[in-house]
N, C-alpha and C positions, 0 to 999 in steps of 0.2 A: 132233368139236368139242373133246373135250378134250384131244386129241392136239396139235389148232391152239395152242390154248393154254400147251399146253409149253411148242411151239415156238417161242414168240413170247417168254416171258418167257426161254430160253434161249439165242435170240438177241440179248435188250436185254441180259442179263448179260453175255453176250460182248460187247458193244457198252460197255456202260459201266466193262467192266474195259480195253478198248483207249483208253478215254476217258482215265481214269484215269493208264494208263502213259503217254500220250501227253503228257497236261500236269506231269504229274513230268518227265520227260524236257525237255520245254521250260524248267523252274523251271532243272534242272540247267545247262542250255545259256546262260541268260540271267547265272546267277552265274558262270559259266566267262568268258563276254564282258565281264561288270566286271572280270574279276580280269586279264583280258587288256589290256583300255582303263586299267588303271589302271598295269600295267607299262610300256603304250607311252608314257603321260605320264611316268613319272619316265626312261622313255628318251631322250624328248624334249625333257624338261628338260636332263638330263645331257649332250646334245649342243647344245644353246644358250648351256651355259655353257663349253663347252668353245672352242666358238664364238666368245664375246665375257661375257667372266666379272663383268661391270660387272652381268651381267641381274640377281645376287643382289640388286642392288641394289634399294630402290622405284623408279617412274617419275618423273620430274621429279626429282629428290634429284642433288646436286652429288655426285660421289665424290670423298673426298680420300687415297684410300689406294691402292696399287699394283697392279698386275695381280697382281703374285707372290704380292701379300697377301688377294688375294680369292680365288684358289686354293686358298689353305690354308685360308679360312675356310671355302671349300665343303669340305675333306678333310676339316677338325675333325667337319663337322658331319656327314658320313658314318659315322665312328665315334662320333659322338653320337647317331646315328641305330641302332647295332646295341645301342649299351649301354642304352638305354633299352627297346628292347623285349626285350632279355634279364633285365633287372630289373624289369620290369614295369612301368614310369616311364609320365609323360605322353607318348604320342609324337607328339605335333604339331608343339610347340613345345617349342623349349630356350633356354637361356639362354647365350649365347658371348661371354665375357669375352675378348680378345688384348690380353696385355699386353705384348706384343712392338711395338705402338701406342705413337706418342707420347701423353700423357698429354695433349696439347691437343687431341685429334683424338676423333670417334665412335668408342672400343672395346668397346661392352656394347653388343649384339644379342641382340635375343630373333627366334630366327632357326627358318624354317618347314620345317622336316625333311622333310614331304609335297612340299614343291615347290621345296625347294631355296634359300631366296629368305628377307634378311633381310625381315621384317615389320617393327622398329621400331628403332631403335637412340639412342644418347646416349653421353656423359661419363662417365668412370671414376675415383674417385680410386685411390689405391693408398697404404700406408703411410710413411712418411717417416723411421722409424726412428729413434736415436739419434742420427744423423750431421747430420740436418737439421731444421732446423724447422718447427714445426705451421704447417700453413694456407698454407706458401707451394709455391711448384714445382720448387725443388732438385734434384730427379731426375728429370725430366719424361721423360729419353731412356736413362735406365739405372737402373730400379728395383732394390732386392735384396728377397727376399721370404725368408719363414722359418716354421716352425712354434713358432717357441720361445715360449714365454709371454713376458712382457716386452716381446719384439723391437722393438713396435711396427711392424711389418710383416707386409703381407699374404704368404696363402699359395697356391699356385698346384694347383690340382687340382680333381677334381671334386666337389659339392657336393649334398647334398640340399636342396631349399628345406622351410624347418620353418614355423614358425606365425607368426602375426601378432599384433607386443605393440605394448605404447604404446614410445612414442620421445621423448627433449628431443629431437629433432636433426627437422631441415624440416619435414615437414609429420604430422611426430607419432607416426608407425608407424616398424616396422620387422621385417626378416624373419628371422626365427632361420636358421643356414645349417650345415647338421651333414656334417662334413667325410669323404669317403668313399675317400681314399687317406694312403698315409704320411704325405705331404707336407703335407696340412691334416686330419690327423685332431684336432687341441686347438681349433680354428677357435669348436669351441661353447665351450669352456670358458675360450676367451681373448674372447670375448664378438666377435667377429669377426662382424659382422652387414649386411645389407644395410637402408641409411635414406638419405635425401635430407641435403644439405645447403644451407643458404641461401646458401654462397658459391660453390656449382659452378652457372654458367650453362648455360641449354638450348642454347647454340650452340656450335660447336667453337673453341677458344682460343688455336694455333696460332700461331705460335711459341712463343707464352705455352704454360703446363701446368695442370691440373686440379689446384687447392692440395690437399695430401694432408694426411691423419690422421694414425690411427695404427692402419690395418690394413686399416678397415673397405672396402669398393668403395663410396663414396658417390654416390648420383646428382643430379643437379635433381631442384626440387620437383616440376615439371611430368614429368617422365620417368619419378619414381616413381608420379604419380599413375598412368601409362597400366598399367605393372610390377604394379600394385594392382589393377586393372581385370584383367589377364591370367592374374594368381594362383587369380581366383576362377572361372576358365572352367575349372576340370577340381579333381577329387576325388584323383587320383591325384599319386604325387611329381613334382614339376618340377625337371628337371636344369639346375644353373648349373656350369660350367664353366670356372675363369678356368684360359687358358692363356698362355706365352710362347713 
């Protein structure tokens, strides 16, 4: 009888230790098949844009901008896709300024790194410098950008998004923006900030240009407000990148 007894609990211990390997083994296999499914989507992505490159776009949304130029804004956003997860950044979302854009046209995208695919986009001012004057569009098709204090011109590189202060300028906020290459590293200290303005409209201006500053990337009131909504979805830093 007692020998039965062993037996029986010798055998449910071999049983519940094969139980055991068995569903670790399973745990391991089903994290294997996410990590597998999740490469075949950004595979898939990357051949649908290869495909027909307008897909970055949303659905229903007019494109006003060039094949060549949505190309590069999927390249931008692949090397904004390795810098952020080497610095530890938000990596969902980025922010991708081209100001290689006419100045009447959508060039600030807050654009979806996971899938490829701008999320939301708007109107860009750019600084006006010395040469030209405030508020109007003077350089709509050949901005010059600069690091120099004074300059009154914006500066092109990549950017940390910083804190949220009060604003005079649209709808009252604005976002500190602290400059993380040669090119815009004085960006905080020349007070170089992202804020709405009341005279950039939510719709693209074409032929016309987005009335410029004096540095700052201003947006609509209604574009910032989304930009404000999007800031608050993650703890970590969110990369804004204006390039040319």
């Amino acid at each position: 009888m007692t020998k039965n007894i062993f037996s029986f609990f010798r055998v449910s211990s071999i049983f519940v230790v094969f139980l055991f390997l068995f569903l670790g083994s399973n745990t391991g296999c089903n994290s294997t098949v996410e990590e597998v499914e999740e490469v075949e989507i950004e595979a898939s992505v990357k051949d649908q844009i290869q495909q027909d490159p307008t897909s970055i776009y949303p659905e229903n949304q007019n494109v006003s901008v060039s094949i060549n130029q949505m190309n590069r804004l999927s390249e931008k956003a692949e090397e904004a896709k390795s810098y952020v997860q080497n610095k530890n950044f938000y990596d969902r979302y980025a922010i991708l300024v081209d100001m290689s854009l006419h100045s009447g046209k959508n060039r600030m995208f807050i654009y979806d790194l996971k899938y490829d695919r701008i999320a939301d986009y708007g109107l860009s001012s750019h600084g006006c410098g010395h040469t030209y004057p405030w508020s109007e569009d003077a350089s709509k098709e050949n901005p010059s950008f600069s690091n120099v204090s004074g300059s009154r011109l914006s500066s092109l590189g990549k950017y940390k998004i910083g804190i949220k202060s009060p604003s005079q300028w649209g709808i009252g906020i604005h976002y500190k923006l602290h400059g993380l290459e040669a090119t815009n590293n004085k960006a905080y200290q020349r007070v170089i900030v992202l804020h709405s303005w009341n005279l950039i409209p939510n719709n693209e201006l074409y032929p016309a240009g987005t009335p410029e500053g004096w540095g700052c990337p201003a947006v609509s009131n209604d574009f910032m407000h989304r930009l404000d909504d999007f800031f608050t979805q993650t703890d970590k830093p969110v990369l804004f990148w204006m390039f040319q």
